[in-house]
N, C-alpha and C positions, 0 to 999 in steps of 0.2 A: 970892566963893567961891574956894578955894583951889585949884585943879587937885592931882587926884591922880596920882602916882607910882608906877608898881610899883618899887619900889625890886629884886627881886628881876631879875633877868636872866638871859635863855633860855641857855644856854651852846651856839655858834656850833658846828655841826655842821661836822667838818675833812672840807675838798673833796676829792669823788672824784677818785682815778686814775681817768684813762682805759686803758681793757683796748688793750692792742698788739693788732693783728689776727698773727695767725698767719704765721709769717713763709713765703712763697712760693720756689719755685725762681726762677732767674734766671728774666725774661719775654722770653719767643723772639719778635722780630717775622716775621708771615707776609709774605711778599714782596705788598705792595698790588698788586692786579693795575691796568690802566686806569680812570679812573671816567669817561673820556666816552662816550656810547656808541660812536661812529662809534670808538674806539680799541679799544673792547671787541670789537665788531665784526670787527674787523679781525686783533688781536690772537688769535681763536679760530675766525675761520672764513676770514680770507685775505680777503673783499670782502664786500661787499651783496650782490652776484648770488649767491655762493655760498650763502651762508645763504638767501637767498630760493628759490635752488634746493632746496637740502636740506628747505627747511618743506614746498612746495608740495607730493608727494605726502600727506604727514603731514596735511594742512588741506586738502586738496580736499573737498569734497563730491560724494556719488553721481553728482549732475548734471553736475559740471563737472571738467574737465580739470586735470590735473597746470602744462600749460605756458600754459594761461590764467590757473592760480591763480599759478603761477612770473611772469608778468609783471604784475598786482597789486601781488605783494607787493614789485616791484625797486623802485616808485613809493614804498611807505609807508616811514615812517621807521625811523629804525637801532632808537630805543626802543620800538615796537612791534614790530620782528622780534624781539629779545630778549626781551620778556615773551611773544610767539608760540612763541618756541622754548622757556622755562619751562613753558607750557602741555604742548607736545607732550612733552616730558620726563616731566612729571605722567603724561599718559595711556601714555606706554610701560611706565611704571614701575609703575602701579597696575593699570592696566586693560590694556595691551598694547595694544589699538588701539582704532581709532572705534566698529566693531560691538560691540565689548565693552563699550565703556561704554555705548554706549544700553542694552544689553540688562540692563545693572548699574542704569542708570537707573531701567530700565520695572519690574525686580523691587524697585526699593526705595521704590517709587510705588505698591508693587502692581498695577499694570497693563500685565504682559509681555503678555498675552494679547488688549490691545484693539491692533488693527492701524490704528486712527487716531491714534492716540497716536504707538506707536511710529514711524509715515510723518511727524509733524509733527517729533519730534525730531530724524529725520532729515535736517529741514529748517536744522535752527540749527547755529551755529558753534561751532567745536572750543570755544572760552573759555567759550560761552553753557552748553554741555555739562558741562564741567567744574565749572563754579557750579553748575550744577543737580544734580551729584553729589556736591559736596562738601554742600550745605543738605541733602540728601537723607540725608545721613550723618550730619549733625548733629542732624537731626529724629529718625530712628534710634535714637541713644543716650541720647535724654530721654523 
C-alpha cells in the first residue's frame, strides 16, 4: 500500500513580534540601607541597649516592669528586637497602644464584655496580640 500524501501545504503562519514594554523613566536606585541585622541595628538606633530600651515600656505587660522587660530583651537577638520593634510600630500606628488593642480585640470577638476573656488577653504577648487582631480582621471581612 502506498502511503498517502497531502500534497497541499498549510501556509507557515509569519512569527509574532514581540510587543516592547512601555518604555520607563530612568530607574532611581534607593540608597540599600544595611542587610545584617546587628548593622541595622545600629545604623537606626545607635546599640542593642538602645533599641532594647526604647521596646521595653512598649512590650511590658501589666505585670511586669519596664527595666526587667529592658534587661530581657538586651539578652535576645538583634533579629528579634527588629521584628519586636515592627510589631510595636504596627500597634502605635493601628491601634495606639496595648489597651486598645485588646479592647479592638475583645469587640472583634464579640466579647468586650466577658471580663475572663479580656484578663487572659491581658496575659499574652504584644506579637501573640497582634496575630490575634490581624485573623480577627481577616475573619471580619469574609
Amino acid at each position: 500500500m502506498a502511503k498517502k500524501t497531502d500534497t497541499k501545504q498549510q501556509p507557515k503562519a509569519a512569527p509574532k513580534k514581540a510587543v516592547a514594554a512601555p518604555k520607563k523613566g530612568p530607574k532611581t536606585k534607593q540608597a540599600a540601607g544595611p542587610r545584617h541585622p546587628k548593622a541595622r541595628v545600629a545604623a537606626g538606633h545607635g546599640s542593642k541597649a538602645d533599641l532594647a530600651k526604647a521596646l521595653a515600656s512598649s512590650v511590658a505587660r501589666g505585670d511586669q516592669s519596664a527595666s526587667d522587660v529592658e534587661a530581657q530583651l538586651k539578652t535576645a537577638s538583634n533579629q528579634q528586637l527588629l521584628r519586636l520593634q515592627q510589631v510595636v510600630e504596627t500597634v502605635k500606628k493601628k491601634w495606639g497602644n496595648r489597651d486598645k488593642l485588646i479592647a479592638a480585640i475583645g469587640t472583634a470577638q464579640k466579647k468586650s464584655t466577658d471580663k475572663d476573656y479580656i484578663a487572659k488577653l491581658e496575659s499574652f504577648s504584644l506579637p501573640q496580640l497582634v496575630d490575634l487582631a490581624m485573623s480577627s480582621e481577616r475573619a471580619a471581612r469574609t
